[in-house]
C-alpha positions in Angstrom: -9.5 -2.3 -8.6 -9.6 -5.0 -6.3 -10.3 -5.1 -2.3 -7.7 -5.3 -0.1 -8.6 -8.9 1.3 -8.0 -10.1 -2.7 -5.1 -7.9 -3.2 -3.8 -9.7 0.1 -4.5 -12.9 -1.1 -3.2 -12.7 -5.0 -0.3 -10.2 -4.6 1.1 -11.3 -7.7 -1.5 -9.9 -9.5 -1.1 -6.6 -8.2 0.6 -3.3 -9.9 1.9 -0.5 -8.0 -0.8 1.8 -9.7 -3.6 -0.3 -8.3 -1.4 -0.3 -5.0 -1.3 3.5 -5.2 -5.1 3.7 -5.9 -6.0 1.4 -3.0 -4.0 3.9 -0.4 -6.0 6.3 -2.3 -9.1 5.4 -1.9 -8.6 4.2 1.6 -7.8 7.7 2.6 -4.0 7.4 2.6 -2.3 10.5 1.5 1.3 10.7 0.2 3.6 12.5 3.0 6.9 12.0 1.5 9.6 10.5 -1.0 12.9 9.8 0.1 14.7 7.9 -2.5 13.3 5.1 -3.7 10.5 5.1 -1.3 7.5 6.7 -0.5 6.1 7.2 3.0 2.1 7.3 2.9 0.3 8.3 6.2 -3.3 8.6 7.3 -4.9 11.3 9.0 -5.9 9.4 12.1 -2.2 8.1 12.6 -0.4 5.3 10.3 2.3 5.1 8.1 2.7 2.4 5.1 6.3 3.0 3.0 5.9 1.7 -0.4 9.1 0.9 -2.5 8.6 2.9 -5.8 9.3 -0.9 -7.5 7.6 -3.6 -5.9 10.2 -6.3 -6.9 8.0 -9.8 -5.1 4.9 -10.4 -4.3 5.8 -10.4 -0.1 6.9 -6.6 0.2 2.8 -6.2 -1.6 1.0 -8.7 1.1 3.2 -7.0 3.4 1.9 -3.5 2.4 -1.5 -4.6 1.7 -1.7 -6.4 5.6 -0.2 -2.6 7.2 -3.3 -1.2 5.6 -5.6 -3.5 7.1 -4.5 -3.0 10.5 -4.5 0.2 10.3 -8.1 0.8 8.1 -9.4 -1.5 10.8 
């Protein structure tokens, strides 16, 4: 799986499951589904909502720059 900084910079390349992996593994946990979204928080405070189809490459540099700001 790739780093955030190269997910941010090649969205296009990027699947939901490797999305999903990087929340993961960045110590996002899932805290709800409403819909067609789901709403991933942190325990420290932070919430990303990821659309359960990623449909452009925007909404995943969008996602991928909310978890940077809020990793730190």
């Amino acid at each position: 799986m790739p780093d955030l900084e190269t997910m941010r910079r090649n969205p296009g390349s990027v699947s939901r499951r490797d999305l999903v992996a990087a929340l993961r593994e960045h110590g996002w946990a899932l805290d709800r589904q409403d819909g067609k979204h789901e709403v991933w928080k942190r325990p420290g405070g932070g919430r990303v909502v990821v659309p359960r189809t990623l449909k452009g490459t925007g909404t995943v540099r969008r996602i991928v720059e909310q978890m940077m700001e809020q990793v730190g």
